[in-house]
Biotite code that builds the C-alpha atoms (Angstrom):
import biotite.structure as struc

atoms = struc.array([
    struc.Atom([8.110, -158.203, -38.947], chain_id="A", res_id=1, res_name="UNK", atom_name="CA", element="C"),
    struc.Atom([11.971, -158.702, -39.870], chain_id="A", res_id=2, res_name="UNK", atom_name="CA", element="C"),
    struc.Atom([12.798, -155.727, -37.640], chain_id="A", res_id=3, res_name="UNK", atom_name="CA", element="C"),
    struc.Atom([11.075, -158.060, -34.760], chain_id="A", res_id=4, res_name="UNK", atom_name="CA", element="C"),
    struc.Atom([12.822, -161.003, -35.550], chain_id="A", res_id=5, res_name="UNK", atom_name="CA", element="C"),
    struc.Atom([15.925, -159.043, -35.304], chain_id="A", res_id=6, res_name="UNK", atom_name="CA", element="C"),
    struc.Atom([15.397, -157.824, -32.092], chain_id="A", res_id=7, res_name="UNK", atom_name="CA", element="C"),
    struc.Atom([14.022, -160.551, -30.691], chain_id="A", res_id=8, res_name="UNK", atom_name="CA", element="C"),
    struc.Atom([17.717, -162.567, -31.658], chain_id="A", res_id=9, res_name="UNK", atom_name="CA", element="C"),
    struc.Atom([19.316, -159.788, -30.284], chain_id="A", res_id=10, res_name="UNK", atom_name="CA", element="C"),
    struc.Atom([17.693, -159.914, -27.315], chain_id="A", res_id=11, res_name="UNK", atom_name="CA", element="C"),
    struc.Atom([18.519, -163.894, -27.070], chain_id="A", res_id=12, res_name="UNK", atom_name="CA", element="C"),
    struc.Atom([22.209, -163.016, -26.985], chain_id="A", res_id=13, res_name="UNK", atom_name="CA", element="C"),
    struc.Atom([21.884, -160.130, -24.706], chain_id="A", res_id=14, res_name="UNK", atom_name="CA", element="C"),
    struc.Atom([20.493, -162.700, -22.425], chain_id="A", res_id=15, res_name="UNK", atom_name="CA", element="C"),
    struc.Atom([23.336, -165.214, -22.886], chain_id="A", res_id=16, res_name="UNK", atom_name="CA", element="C"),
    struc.Atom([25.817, -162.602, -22.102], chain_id="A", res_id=17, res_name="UNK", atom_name="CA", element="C"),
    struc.Atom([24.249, -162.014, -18.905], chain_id="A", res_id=18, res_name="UNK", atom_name="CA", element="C"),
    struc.Atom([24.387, -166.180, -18.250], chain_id="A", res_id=19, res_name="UNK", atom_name="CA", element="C"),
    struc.Atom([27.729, -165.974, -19.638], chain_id="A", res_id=20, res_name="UNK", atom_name="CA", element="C"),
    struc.Atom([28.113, -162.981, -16.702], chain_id="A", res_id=21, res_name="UNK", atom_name="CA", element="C"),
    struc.Atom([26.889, -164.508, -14.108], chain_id="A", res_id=22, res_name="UNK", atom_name="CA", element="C"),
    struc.Atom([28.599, -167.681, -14.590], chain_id="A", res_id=23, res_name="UNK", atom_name="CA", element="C"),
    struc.Atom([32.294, -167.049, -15.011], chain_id="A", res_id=24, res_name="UNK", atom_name="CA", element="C"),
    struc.Atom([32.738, -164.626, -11.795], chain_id="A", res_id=25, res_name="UNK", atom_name="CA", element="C"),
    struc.Atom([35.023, -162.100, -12.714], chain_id="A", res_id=26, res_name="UNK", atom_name="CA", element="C"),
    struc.Atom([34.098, -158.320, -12.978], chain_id="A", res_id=27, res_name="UNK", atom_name="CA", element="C"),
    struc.Atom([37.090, -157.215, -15.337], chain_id="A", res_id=28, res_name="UNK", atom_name="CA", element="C"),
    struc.Atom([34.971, -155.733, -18.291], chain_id="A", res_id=29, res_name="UNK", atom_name="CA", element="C"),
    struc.Atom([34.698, -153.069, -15.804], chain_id="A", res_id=30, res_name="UNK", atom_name="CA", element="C"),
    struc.Atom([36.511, -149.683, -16.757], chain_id="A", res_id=31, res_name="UNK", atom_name="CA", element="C"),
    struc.Atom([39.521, -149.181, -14.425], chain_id="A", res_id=32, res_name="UNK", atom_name="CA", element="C"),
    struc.Atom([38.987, -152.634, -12.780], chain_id="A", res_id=33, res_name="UNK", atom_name="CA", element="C"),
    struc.Atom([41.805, -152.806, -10.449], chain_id="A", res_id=34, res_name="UNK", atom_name="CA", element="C"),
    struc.Atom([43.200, -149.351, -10.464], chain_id="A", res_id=35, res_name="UNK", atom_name="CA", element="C"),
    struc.Atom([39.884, -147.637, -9.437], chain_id="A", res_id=36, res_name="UNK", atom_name="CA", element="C"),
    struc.Atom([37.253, -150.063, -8.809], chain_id="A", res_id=37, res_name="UNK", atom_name="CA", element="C"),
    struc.Atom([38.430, -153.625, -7.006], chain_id="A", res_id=38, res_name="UNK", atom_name="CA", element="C"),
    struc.Atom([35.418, -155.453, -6.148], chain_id="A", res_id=39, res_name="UNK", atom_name="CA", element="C"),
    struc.Atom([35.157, -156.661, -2.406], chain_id="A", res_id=40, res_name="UNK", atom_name="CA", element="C"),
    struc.Atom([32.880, -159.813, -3.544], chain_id="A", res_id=41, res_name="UNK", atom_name="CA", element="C"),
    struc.Atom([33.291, -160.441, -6.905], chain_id="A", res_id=42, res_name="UNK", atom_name="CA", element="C"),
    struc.Atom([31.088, -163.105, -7.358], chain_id="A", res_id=43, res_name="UNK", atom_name="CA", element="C"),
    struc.Atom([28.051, -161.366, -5.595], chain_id="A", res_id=44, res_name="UNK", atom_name="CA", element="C"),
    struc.Atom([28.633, -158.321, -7.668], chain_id="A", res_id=45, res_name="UNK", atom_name="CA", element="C"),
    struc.Atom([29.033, -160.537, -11.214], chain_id="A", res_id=46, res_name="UNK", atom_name="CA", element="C"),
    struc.Atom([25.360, -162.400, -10.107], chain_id="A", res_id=47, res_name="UNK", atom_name="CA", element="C"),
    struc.Atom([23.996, -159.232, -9.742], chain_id="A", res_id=48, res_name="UNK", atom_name="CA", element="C"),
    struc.Atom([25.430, -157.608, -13.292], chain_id="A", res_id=49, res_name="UNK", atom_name="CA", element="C"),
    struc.Atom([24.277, -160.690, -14.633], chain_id="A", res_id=50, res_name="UNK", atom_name="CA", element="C"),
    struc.Atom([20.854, -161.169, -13.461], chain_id="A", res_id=51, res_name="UNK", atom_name="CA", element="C"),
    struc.Atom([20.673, -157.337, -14.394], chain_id="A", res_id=52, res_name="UNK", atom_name="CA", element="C"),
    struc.Atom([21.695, -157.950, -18.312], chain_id="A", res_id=53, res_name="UNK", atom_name="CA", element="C"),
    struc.Atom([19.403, -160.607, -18.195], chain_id="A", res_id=54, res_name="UNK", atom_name="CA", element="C"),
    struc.Atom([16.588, -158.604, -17.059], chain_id="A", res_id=55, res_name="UNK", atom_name="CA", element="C"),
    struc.Atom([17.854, -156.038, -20.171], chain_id="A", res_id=56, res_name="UNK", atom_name="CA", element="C"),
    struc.Atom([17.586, -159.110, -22.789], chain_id="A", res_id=57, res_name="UNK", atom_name="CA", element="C"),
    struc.Atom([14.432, -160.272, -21.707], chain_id="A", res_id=58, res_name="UNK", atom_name="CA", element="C"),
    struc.Atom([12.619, -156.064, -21.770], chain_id="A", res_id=59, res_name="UNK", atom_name="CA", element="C"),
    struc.Atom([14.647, -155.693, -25.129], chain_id="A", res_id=60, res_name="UNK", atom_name="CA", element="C"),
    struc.Atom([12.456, -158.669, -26.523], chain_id="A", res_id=61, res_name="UNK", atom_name="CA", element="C"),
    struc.Atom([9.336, -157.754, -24.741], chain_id="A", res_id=62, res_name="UNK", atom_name="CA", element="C"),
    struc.Atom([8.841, -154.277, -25.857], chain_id="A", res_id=63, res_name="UNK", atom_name="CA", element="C"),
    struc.Atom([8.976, -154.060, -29.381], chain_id="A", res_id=64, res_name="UNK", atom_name="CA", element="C"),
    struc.Atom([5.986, -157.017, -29.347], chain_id="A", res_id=65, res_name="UNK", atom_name="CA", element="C"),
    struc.Atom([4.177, -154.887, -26.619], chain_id="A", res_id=66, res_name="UNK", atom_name="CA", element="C"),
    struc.Atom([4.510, -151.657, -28.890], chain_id="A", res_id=67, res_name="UNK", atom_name="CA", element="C"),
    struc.Atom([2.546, -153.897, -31.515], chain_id="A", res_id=68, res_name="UNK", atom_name="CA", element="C"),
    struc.Atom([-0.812, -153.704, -29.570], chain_id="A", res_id=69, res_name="UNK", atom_name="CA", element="C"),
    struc.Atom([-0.154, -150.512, -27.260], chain_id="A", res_id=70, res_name="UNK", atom_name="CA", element="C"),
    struc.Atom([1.283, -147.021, -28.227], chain_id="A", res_id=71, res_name="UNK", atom_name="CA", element="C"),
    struc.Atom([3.874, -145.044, -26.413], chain_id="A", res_id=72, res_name="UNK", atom_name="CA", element="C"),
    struc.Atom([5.690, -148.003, -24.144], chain_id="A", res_id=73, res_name="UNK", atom_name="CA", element="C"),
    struc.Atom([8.812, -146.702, -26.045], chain_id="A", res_id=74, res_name="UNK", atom_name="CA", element="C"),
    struc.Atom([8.679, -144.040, -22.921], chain_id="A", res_id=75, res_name="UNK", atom_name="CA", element="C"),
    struc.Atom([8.817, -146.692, -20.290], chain_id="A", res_id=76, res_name="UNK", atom_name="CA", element="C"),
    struc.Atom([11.375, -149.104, -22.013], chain_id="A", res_id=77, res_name="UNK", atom_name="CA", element="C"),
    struc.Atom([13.546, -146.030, -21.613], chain_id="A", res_id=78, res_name="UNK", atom_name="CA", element="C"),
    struc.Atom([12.564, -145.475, -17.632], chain_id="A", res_id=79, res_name="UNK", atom_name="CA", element="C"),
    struc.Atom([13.536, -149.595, -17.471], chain_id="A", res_id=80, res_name="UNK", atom_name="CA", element="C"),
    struc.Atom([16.869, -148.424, -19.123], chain_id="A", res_id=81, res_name="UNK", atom_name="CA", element="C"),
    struc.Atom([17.750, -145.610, -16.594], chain_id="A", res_id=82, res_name="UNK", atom_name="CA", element="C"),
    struc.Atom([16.366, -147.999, -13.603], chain_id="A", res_id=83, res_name="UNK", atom_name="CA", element="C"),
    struc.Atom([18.991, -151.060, -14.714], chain_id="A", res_id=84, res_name="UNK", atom_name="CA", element="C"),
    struc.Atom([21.496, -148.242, -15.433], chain_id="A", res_id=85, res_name="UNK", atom_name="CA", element="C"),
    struc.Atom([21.068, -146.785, -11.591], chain_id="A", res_id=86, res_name="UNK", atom_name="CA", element="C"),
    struc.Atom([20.092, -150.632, -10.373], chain_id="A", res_id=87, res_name="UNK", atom_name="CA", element="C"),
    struc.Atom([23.899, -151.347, -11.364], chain_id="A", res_id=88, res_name="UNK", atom_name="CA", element="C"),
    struc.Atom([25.593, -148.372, -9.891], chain_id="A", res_id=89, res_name="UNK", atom_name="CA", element="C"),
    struc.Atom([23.728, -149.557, -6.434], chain_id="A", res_id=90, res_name="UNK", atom_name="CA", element="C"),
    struc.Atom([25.547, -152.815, -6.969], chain_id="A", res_id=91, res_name="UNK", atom_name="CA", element="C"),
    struc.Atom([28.568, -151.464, -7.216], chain_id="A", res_id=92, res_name="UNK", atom_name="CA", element="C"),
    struc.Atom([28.222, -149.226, -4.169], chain_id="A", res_id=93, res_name="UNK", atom_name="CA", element="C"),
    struc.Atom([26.536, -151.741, -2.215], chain_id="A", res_id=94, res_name="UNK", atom_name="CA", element="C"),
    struc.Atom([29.352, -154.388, -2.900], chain_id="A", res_id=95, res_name="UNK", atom_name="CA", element="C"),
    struc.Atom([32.022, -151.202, -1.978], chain_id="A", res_id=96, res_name="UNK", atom_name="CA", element="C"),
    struc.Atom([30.129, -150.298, 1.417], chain_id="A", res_id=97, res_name="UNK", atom_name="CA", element="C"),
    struc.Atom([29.254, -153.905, 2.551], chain_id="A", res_id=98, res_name="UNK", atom_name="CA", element="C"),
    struc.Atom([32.973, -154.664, 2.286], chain_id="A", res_id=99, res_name="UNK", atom_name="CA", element="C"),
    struc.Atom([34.328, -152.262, 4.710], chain_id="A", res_id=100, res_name="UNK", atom_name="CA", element="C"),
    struc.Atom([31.182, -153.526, 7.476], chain_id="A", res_id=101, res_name="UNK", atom_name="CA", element="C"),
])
């Protein structure tokens, strides 16, 4: 029940990052952010990272309370993983090819 707890504060700041995100409106924890990557609409793109860390805070505290009741959800946590991981990457291009329109 500890281990819960722990997640579940985790969890609570993961979500305040993403607020914390999606509130200041800069991208430059990005690797190679303005040598590689310069973001067309920043503040587009940082709503978008933000809501997405969000959505990670909130799964990271729903889970491990789900996998209480059901078994095997550790599988689809994971797909929710790679689906914010490729969710973000479609940002990124989006914000890239909707510049250049």
């Amino acid at each position: 029940m500890l281990k819960l707890l722990f997640v579940c504060l985790v969890s609570c700041f993961i979500i305040y990052i993403g607020k914390r995100v999606w509130k200041e409106g800069s991208t430059n924890f990005i690797a190679g952010y303005g040598k590689t990557f310069t973001p067309r609409n920043e503040k587009q793109l940082t709503k978008g990272f933000g809501l997405v860390i969000m959505l990670f805070g909130f799964e990271t505290m729903i889970f491990p309370i789900l996998s209480l009741f059901f078994e095997g959800v550790g599988f689809y946590y994971g797909l929710l993983i790679a689906l914010n991981f490729f969710i973000i990457l479609g940002l990124m291009i989006k914000d890239q090819v909707q510049g250049e329109a």
